[in-house]
N, C-alpha and C positions, 0 to 999 in steps of 0.2 A: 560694338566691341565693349567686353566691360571694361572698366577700370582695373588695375591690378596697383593696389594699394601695399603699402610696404613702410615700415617703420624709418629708414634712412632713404632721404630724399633723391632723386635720379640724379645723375649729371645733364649737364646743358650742351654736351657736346657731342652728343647722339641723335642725328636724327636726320629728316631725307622733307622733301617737298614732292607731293604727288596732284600733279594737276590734267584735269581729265578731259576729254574734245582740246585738243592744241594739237596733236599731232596728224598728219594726213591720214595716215592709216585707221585712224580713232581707237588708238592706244593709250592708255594714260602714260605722260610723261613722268619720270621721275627722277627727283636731279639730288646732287648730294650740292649744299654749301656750308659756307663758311659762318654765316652767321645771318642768322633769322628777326627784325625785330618788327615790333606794330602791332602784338597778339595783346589787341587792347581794345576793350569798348568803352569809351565815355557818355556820361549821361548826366552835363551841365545840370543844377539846378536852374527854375525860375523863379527870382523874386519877387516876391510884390508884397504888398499892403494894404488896408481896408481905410476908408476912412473913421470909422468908427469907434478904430481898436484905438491904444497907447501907440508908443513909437514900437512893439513890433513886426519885424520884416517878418513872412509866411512866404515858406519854401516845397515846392512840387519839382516834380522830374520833368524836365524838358526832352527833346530831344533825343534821340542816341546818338551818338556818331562813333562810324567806326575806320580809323584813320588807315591806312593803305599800310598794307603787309610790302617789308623793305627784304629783299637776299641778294646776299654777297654770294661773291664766287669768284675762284681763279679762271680764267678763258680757258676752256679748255677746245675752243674750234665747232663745240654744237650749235646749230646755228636754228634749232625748235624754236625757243623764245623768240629770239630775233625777229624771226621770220611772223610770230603772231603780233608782235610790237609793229612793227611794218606792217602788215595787214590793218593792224586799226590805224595808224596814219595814214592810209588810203581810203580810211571809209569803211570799212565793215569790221566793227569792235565786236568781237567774240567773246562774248560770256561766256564764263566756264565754274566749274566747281572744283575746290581742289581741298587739299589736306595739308597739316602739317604734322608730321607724324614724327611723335618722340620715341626713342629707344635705348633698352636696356644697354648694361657692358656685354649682354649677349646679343645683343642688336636685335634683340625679340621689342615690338611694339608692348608700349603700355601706355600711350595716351593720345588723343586725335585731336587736333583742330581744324575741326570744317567750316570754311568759308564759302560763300554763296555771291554768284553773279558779277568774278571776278575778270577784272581785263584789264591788260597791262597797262599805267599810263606814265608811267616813265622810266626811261635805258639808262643807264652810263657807264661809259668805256671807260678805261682805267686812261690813270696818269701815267703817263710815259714821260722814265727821264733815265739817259744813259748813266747818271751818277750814283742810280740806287740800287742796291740789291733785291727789291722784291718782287713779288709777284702781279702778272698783270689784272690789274680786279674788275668784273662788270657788275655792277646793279642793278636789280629790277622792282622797279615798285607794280603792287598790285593794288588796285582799289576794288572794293567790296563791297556788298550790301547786306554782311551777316557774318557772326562769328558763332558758333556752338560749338560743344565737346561731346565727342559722342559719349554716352553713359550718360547724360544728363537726364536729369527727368523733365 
C-alpha cells in the first residue's frame, strides 16, 4: 500500500486491528477498539570504552526490542481472541501476522502497521463495580517479533 501523505495530520481515532490465521474458518479477524498502544521499536544503545582513549564512553546500537502491542475494547460477547489466548495457555501458541491499520474521516486506509509472529500473552477483564457508570473494558496484549510500515523502503 502506498502512503497517502497529506499536509494536515490524520486523527488518532480512526482505525481497526486486522489479524490473520486466529479464526477457524482462516479468515482474517478484524476488530474495532478503543485504543491502541505499544507501536514502538526500541533500540537501547551499548556503552562501553577503550582503555586507551581519555574518559570518553563509545556508543553502538544494541539490541532491538519490540514491546507488545496493548487494545482496549468494550466486551462486546466475541469470544475469537479469547478463545486463541486460551489455546496458547494450553500449549499451542499460535503465531500470527496482523496489521494495525489507520484511517481517514472517510474511513479510507492510509497507513499500516504490520507486525510479525504475533501471539497473545496477556487478557484482562474489566473491573466490575455496581457504582460506576462505564463500560465493561477487556485488554489484549500481543507480543511480536517485528514492526514495519508498509511503504517502507
Amino acid at each position: 500500500m502506498a502512503l497517502v501523505y497529506r499536509d494536515d495530520p490524520y486523527p488518532a481515532y480512526n482505525f481497526e486491528l486486522v489479524i490473520n490465521g486466529v479464526s477457524d474458518d482462516g479468515r482474517a479477524v478484524r476488530g474495532s477498539f478503543s485504543e491502541v498502544s505499544g507501536l514502538e521499536v526500541d533500540m537501547p544503545p551499548i556503552e562501553y570504552r577503550t582503555g586507551t582513549e581519555d574518559i570518553t564512553m563509545r556508543k553502538g546500537p544494541g539490541l532491538k526490542k519490540n514491546p507488545p502491542l496493548v487494545f482496549k475494547r468494550g466486551i462486546i460477547a466475541d469470544l475469537t481472541l479469547w478463545n486463541w489466548m486460551l489455546e496458547a495457555q494450553r500449549g499451542k501458541v499460535r503465531r500470527v501476522e496482523g496489521s494495525i491499520v489507520l484511517l481517514d474521516e472517510s474511513r479510507q486506509e492510509v497507513m499500516r502497521w504490520n507486525f510479525r509472529r504475533g501471539w497473545p500473552s496477556k487478557w484482562t477483564g474489566p473491573s466490575l463495580n455496581a457504582k460506576n457508570n462505564e463500560v465493561a473494558m477487556e485488554s489484549l496484549e500481543i507480543s511480536h517479533e517485528g514492526l514495519e510500515i508498509d511503504g517502507q523502503k
